[in-house]
C-alpha positions in Angstrom: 22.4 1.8 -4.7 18.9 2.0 -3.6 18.3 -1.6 -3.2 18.9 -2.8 0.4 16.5 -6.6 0.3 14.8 -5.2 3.5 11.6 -6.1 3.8 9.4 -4.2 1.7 7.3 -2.9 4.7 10.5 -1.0 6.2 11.3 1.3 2.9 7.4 2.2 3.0 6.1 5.7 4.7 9.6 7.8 4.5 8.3 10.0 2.5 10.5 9.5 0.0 9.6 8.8 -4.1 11.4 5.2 -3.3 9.1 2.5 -5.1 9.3 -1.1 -3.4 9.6 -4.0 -5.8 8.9 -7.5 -5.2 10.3 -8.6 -8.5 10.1 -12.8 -9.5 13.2 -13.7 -11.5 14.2 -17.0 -12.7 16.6 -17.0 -9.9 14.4 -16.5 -7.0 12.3 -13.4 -5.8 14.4 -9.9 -5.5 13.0 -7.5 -3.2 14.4 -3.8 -3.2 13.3 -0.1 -3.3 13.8 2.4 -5.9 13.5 5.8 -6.5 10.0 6.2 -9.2 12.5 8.2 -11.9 15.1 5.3 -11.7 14.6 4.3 -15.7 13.5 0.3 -16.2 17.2 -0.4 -17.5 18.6 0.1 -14.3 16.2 -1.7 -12.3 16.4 -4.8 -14.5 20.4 -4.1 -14.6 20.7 -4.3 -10.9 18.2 -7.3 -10.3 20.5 -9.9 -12.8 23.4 -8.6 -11.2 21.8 -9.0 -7.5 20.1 -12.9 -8.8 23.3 -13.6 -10.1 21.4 -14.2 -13.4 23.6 -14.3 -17.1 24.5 -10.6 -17.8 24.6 -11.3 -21.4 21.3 -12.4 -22.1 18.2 -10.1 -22.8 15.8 -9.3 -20.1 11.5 -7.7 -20.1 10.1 -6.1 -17.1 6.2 -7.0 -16.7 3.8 -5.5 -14.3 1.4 -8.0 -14.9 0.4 -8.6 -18.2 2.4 -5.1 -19.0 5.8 -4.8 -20.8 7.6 -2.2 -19.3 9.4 -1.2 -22.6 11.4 1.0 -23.9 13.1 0.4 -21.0 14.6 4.3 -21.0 11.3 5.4 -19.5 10.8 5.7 -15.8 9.1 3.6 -13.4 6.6 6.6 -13.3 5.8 6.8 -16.5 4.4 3.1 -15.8 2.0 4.2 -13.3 4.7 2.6 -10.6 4.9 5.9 -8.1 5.7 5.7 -4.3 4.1 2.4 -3.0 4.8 -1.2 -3.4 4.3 -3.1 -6.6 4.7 -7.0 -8.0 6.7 -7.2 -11.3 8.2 -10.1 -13.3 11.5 -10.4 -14.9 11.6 -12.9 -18.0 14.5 -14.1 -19.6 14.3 -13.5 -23.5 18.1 -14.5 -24.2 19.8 -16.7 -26.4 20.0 -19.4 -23.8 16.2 -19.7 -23.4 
């Protein structure tokens, strides 16, 4: 799991293809680091489970005013490559 809740500032420079995510949830602001191929579905996947959010409900990925869908792409193929970006997750569930 490449998510750690460091501070975004220590994942940076490693020379890695890790991209930092400051990520605003419903549940508070997840911070973590992964790799730019990691597909959207797994990001999203591991933020609800990490904000303890409801598994079952449906989730979107926005880089601004940008859906991140289909969420079987990679975070590179959003433009997101090695750096540190600001994202939203919205709840789109049933029990909105």
């Amino acid at each position: 799991m490449s998510q750690d809740n460091k501070g975004p500032d220590e994942n940076s420079g490693k020379g890695h293809d890790d991209v930092v995510l400051e990520i605003a949830t419903p549940s508070g602001v997840f911070r973590g680091s992964f790799d730019k191929n990691d597909k959207v579905e797994k990001v999203i996947k591991e933020v609800v489970k990490d904000r303890d959010l409801a598994e079952g409900d449906a989730f979107e990925l926005y880089l601004g005013d940008v859906h991140l869908d289909p969420i079987n792409r990679p975070l590179v193929s959003f433009g997101l490559n090695k750096g540190k970006y600001k994202l939203t997750l919205v709840a789109t569930g049933s029990g909105v």
